[in-house]
Steps between C-alpha positions, in 0.01 A plus 500: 500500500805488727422293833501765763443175758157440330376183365442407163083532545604842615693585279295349241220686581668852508584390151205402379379806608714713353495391164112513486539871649780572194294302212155674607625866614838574376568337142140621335681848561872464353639417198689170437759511828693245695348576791666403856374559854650446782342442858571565860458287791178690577339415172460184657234597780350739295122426345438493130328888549832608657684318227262686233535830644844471480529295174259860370777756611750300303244530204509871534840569540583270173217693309690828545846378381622447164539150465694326214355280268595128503637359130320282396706344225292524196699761363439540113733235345567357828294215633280469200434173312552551139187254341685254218268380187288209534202405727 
């Protein structure tokens, strides 16, 4: 969250916020993504419907792009624990 002249409840707030809006409305929707959003000095007098609406549109417009899937790592012979004899 950059500072904008806000203080840290502020900008804590916003945060908090915005990650419950992303973790509730946006994530269910895509596929495994590093996800980034960035905010503008209004975000922080808007209310958590404003924030929603907008966090919603967002939703929409990633929902109609084709979005590349994150590696994971587990690749077949890659990250894989061979299991050894014994107990």
């Amino acid at each position: 969250m950059p500072k904008q002249k806000r203080t840290s409840v502020e900008r804590n707030r916003l945060k908090r916020r915005l990650r419950e809006l992303s973790r509730t409305r946006l994530l269910p929707q895509l596929p495994p993504v590093d996800l980034v959003i960035r905010t503008l000095p209004e975000a922080y007098d808007a209310s958590f419907d404003e924030l929603a609406r907008e966090i919603g549109k967002v939703g929409e417009r990633l929902s109609t792009m084709q979005l590349p899937r994150r590696d994971t790592g587990t690749d077949e012979g890659k990250g894989e624990r061979r299991k050894t004899g014994g107990v």
